[in-house]
N, C-alpha and C positions, 0 to 999 in steps of 0.2 A: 598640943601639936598644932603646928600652922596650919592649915589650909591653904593651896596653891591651886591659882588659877592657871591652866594651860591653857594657851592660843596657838593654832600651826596655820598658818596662811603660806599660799603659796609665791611663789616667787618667779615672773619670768626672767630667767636668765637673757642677758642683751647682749649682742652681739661685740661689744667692745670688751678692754681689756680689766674693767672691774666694774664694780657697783658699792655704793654707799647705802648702807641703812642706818633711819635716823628713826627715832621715839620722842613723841610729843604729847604731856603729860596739860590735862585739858582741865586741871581742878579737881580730880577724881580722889576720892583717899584709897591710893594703894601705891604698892611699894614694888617696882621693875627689879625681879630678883635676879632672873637670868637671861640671858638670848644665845639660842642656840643656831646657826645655820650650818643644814649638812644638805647633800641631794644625793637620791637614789643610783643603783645602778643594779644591772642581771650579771650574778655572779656568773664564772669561768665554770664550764657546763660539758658535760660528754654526749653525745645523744649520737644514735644509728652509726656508731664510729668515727664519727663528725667530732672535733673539739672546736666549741664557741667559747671564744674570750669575753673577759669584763666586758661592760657595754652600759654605759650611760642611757638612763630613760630618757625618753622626749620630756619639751618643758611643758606643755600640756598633758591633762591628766587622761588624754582620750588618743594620744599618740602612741603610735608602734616606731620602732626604730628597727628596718631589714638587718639581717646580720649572716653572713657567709661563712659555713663554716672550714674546717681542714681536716684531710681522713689523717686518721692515728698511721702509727707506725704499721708496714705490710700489710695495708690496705689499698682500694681503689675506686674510686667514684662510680655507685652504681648511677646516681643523677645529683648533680648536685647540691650539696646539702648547705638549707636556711633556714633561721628563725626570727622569730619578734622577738624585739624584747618589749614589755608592756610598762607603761608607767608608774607602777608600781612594782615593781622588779622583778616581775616573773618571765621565766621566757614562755612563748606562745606557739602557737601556728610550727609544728615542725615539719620541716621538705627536705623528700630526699634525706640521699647519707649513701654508705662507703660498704666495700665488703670486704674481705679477709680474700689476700692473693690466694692462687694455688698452691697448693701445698702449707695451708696459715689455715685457723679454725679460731672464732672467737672465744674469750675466754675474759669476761666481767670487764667489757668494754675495750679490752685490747686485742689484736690478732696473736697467736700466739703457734708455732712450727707443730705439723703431727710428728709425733713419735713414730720410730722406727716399727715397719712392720703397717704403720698405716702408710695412707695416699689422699691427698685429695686434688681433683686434676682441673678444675675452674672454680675461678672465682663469683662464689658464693656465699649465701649464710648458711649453709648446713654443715655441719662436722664433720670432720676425716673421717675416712671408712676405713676398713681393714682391707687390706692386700687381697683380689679374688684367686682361686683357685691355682697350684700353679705359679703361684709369683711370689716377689718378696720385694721389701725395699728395707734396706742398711740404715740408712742416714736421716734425720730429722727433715722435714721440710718437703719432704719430696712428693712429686704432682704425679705421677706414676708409680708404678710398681713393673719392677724387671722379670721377665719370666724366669723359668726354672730352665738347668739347662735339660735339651731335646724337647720341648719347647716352646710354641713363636707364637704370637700375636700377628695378626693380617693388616695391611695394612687400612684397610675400614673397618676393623673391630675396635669398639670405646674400648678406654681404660679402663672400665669396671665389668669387662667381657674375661671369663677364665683365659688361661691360655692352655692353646691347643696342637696340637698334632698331624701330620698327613697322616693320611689313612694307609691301610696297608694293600697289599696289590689283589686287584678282584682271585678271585675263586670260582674254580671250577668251570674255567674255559671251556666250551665245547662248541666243533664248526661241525656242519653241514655241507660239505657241497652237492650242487646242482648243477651240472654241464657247466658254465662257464659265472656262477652265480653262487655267492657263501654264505650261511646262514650265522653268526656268531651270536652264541649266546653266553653266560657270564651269573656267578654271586655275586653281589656286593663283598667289600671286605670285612673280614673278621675283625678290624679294628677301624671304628670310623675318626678316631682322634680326637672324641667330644667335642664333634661338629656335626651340624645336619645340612652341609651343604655340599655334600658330595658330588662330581659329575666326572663324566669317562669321556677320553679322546679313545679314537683310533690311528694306528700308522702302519701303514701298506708297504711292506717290501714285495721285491720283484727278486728272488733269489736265481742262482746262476742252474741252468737247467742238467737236471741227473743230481736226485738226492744224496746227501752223502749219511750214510745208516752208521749209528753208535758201532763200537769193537763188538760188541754182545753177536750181533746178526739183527738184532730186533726192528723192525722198520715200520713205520707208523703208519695207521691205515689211510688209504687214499680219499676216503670219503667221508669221516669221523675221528676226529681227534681232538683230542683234549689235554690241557696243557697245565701245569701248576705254575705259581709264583714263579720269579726269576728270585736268586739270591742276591742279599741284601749288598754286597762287594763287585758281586760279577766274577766269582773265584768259580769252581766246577758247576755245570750245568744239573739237571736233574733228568729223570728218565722216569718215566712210567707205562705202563702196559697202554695207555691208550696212545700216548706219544710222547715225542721228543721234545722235550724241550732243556733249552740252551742260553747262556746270559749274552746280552749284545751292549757289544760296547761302541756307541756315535763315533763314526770316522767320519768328518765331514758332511758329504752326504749320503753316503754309501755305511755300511751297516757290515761289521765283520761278526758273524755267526760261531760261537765255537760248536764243538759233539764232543760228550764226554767220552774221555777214553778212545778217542779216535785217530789214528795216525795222521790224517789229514786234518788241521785242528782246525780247520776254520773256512768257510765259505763269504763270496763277498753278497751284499743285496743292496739294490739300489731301490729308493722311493717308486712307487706307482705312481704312472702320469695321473694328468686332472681328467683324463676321460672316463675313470673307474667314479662308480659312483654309490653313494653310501645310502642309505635311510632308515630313519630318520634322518641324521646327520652324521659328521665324521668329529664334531668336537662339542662341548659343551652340553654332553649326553646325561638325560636324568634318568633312561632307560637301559635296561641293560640288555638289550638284544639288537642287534643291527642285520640289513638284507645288505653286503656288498655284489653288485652287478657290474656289467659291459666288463670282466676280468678276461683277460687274455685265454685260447683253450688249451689247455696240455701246457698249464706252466707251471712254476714253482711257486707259491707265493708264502709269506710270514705274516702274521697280522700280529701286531700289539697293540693293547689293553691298556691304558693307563689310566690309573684314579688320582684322584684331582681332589682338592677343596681349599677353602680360603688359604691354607697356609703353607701350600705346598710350594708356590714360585720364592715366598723367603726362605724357605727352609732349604730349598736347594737338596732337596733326596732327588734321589734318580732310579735306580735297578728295580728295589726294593718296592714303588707302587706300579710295577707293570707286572703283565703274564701275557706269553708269546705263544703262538701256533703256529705250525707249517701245513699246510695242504697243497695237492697239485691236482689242476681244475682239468674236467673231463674232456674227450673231444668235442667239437660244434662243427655246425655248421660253418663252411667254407665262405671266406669274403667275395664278391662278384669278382667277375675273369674280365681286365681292366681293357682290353684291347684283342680284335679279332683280325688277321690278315689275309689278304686270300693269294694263295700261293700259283694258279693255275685257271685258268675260265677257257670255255671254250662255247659252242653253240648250245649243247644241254647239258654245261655243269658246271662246277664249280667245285675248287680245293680251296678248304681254308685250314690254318693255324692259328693259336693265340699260346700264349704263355699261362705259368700256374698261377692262380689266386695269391696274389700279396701275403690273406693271411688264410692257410690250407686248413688250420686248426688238426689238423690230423694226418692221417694216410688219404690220401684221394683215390676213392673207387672207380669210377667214372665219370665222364662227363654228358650231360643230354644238349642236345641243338634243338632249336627251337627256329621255325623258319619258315615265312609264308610271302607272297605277293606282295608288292606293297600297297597295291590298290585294293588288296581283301581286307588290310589293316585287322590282322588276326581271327578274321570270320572263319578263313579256312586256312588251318596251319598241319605242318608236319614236322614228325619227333625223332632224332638219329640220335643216338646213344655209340659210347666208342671208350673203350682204356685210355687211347690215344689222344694228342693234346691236336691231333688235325685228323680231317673226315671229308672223304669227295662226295659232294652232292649232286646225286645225277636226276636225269629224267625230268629238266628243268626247261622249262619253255625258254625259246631264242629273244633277246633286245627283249626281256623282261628284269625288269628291279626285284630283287628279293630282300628281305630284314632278316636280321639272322640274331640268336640270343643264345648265347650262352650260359650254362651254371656247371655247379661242379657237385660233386656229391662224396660227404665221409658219412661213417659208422654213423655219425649225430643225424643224419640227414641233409636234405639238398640245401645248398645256398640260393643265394636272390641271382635272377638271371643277369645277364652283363646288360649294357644299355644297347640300344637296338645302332646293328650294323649292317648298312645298305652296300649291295655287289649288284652288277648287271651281266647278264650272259653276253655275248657276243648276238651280232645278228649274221655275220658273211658264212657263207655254209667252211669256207676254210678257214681253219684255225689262223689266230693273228703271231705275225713274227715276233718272240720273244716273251711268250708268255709263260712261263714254265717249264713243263713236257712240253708241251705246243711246240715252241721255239725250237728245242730237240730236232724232235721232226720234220720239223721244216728246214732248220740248217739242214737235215742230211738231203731231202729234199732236193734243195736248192744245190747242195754240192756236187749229187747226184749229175744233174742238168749242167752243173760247171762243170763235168769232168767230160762229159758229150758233146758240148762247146768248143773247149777246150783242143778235142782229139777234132771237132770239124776246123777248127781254126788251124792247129797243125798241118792236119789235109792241105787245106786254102792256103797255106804259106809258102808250103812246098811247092803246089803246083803255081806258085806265082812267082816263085823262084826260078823254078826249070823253065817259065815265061820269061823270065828275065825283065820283069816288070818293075818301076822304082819301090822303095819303101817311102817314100814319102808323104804328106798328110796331102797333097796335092794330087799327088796319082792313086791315093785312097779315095779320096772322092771322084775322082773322075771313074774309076771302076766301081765304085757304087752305083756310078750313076749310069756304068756300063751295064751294069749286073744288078737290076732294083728288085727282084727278087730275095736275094743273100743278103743276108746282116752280118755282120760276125761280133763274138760275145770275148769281148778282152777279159780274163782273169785279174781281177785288181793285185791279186797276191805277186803280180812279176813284175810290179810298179816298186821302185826303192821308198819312196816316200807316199802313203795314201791318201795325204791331201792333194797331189796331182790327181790321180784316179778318181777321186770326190768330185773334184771341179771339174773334170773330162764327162763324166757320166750322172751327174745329179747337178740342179740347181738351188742356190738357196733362198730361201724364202722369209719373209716380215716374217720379226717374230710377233707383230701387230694383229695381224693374220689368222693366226692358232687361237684359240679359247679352247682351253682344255677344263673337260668338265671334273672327271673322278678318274682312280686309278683302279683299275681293270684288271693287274695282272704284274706279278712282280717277275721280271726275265733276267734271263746270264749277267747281263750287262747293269740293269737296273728297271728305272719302271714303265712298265705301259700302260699311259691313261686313252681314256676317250676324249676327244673331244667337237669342235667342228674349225672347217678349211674356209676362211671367204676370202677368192682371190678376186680383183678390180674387175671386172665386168664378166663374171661368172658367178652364179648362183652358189648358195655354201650348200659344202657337203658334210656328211660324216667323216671323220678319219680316225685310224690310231695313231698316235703318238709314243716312239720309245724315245727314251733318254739318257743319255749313260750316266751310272751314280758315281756319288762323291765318293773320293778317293781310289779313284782308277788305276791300274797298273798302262804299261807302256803297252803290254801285249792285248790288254783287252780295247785301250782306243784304237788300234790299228784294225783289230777284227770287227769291231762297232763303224769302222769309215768302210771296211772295207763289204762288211755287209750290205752297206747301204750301195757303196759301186755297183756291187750286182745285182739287188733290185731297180738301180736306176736303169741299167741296160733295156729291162724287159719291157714288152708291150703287147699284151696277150689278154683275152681276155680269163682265160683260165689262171692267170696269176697275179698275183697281188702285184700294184702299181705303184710305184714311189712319188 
């Protein structure tokens, strides 16, 4: 057998397009049997899902050659994938590599689709799972799994969360009222939908007032009632010994009520304003008891219940997770009496009126007055109580301010007093014209005096007549002036028009002049304030001022001008002065 010597020397490869090797035989006795040249390379390779192809070594024995790879079929770069190849053809250093899409699971280097009944929902390297609770999936590949039907997945529940259920409607309703304040309390439901994120709204109807009671007779108590589920359709209502309850069906905004078995089948409810107020809260309840207050008194109201949990808004149930209540809230106290007027003043008194309370909450018993100085500012007051919605107050000092307060009073007790309302008495010992009664009085008064005048004018006419004296405004004066004694008192009423008679007998005056303080006195014609007179070079006085109101008849401006003609006439100290 021969003996063969091997030699492997290396070879750099040169950038050109061949090379020449040549043997140079130096004297040596041996015999060149073969030459072989071949050169390395890193075989086509699968690694982290990455496929690396052929790949030539470096021509050095101590070079890496980078090499990039490609992910396999339904994969995707988790970072991407490289290796070395080493100069002796191994590959080195691996980085990075690829995962199997959704719904793909590896399987001896390829990605391969889950089987029906699995899922798998991101790309990863962990294996399909099975379908959770509740669901299923048909087809190879699939990254989900569909619920079952009745049903649903929330829209932040994972993929590998069961699917779940709304819950069913609380249990075992029961209100409280307290005067104008409702206690509602509540079970949780009998089926939570294999979810533990239950929470309860409220919604406040305002139903129409006068309950309408099932065919039975039976009528739910007004202070305690308790209500079952609504039916799952909104088909017949339910009844029970504590109370009524009935399915409602959303009209808009308004809420149509049925009563089982009722010839009237249905009542309308509107929402409760935003001044009713809840606590804890009105939505998003992990508690099941709520204090509803500020409720209107003596009214109708409905409260619903509704349970809640992640999958109730896809699901779209309605009837089925509420339960409904009617109660009607007790009387209260009466809201403040908004406005006081005073009908009448005189030296020691005063009449006032106001209107009923906004909101009476009840039957209204009485009312108390409350009413003092205004310079005592409540140190020293007094209390007039009355059925009536006006009260004279006498025994009042003269050109004194008084405050005056009102309240009212039901079954519940007294409301808040009104806000404070200032009157002034009069100071002249005679009552002012046009105050009330006052004015009364005084018209007959004065008519009185006109009718004496009158019958002396007559006299003086006559006997001026059978003188045979002019009627002239010229031969009037001059017999005035005969006669400075006698005045005579014209009747405005035998003038055709009383704005002659106005301008014959009164003057008019700046209305710059007047500053009217308050009103004093509300009369036939309209109102009489106080106020004060400054005329150009005379000191101001007090006066009253009457006014005639808006929207007057023809017959009351005529007796308002002609009133004033005949105080203008006067000049006495015993009678009031125009």
């Amino acid at each position: 057998i021969m003996k063969l010597n091997t030699e492997v020397r290396d070879v750099k490869v040169t950038t050109r397009k061949g090379f020449y090797l040549a043997f140079q035989d130096v004297g040596a006795c041996i015999a060149l049997v073969s030459v072989r040249v071949f050169y390395k390379t890193c075989p086509l390779t699968v690694r982290n899902l990455a496929t690396f192809p052929d790949t030539v070594t470096g021509a050095d024995t101590s070079s890496l050659v980078e090499v990039r790879g490609s992910c396999v079929n339904q994969s995707e770069e988790r970072e991407e994938p490289k290796m070395y190849c080493g100069a002796d053809g191994e590959w080195l250093v691996p980085i990075g590599g690829c995962l199997c899409k959704p719904g793909y699971e590896e399987k001896s280097g390829t990605c391969k689709a889950c089987s029906a009944g699995f899922y798998k929902a991101k790309a990863s390297d962990a294996e399909c799972s099975k379908c959770p609770l509740h669901s299923h999936s048909l087809r190879d590949g699939a990254n989900v799994c569909d619920c079952h039907t009745g049903f649903f997945r929330g829209d932040a529940d994972p993929p590998s969360m069961a699917c779940t259920q709304p819950p069913s409607a609380p249990q075992q309703l029961i209100s409280v009222v307290n005067e104008t304040s409702v206690v509602l309390e509540w079970a949780p439901p009998r089926r939570l939908g294999g979810r533990s994120d239950t929470s309860y709204s409220l919604e406040c109807l305002i139903c129409q007032s006068g309950s309408r009671a099932p065919a039975d007779g039976r009528a739910a108590p007004r202070n305690r009632t308790v209500s079952q589920p609504q039916l799952q359709h909104g088909g017949v209502g339910m009844q029970s010994d504590q109370g009524i309850v009935g399915p409602e069906v959303q009209l808009g905004r308004g809420v149509l009520q049925s009563w089982p078995g009722s010839d009237i089948s249905s009542q309308l409810c509107l929402p409760c304003g935003s001044d009713v107020l809840f606590s804890p809260d009105q939505t998003g309840l992990q508690t099941t008891r709520v204090v509803v207050s500020k409720l209107r008194a003596h009214t109708h109201y409905t409260f619903i219940v509704h349970s809640r949990n992640g999958v109730s808004q896809v699901s779209g149930a309605g009837a089925s997770q509420s339960a409904s209540v009617s109660v009607t809230t007790n009387q209260a106290a009466p809201s403040p009496v908004s406005t006081i007027q005073v009908t009448d003043v005189t030296r020691h008194s005063l009449s006032l009126s106001w209107q009923q309370p906004e909101r009476p909450n009840g039957v209204i018993l009485e009312y108390e007055v409350k009413f003092y100085e205004k310079d005592q500012r409540e140190r020293s007051y007094r209390i007039m109580r009355t059925f009536l919605r006006s009260v004279d107050v006498t025994s009042l000092n003269p050109l004194t301010v008084y405050v005056f307060h009102v309240r009212a009073r039901t079954a519940a007790g007294y409301g808040d007093y009104s806000t404070p309302f200032e009157f002034s008495t009069n100071s002249d010992p005679f009552p002012l014209i046009g105050e009330g009664v006052n004015s009364a009085f005084l018209l007959l008064s004065i008519s009185a005096v006109g009718i004496l005048l009158l019958i002396s004018a007559a006299v003086f006419i006559i006997s001026r007549r059978r003188s045979k004296y002019s009627k002239t405004k010229q031969d009037s004066e001059e017999e005035k002036h005969l006669n400075p004694g006698v005045k005579i008192y014209v009747d405005p009423f035998t003038y055709e028009d009383p704005d002659q008679a106005i301008h014959e007998f009164a003057k008019e005056i700046d209305v710059s002049s007047i500053h009217i303080e308050k009103v004093i006195g509300i009369g036939e014609f309209g109102e009489v304030c106080s106020g004060r007179l400054r005329m150009q070079g005379k000191r101001e006085i007090y006066v009253a001022i009457k006014s005639l109101k808006a929207g007057y008849s023809d017959k009351q401006r005529r007796d308002f001008l002609s009133e004033a003609s005949i105080m203008g006439q006067f000049d006495h100290p015993n009678i009031i002065r125009l």
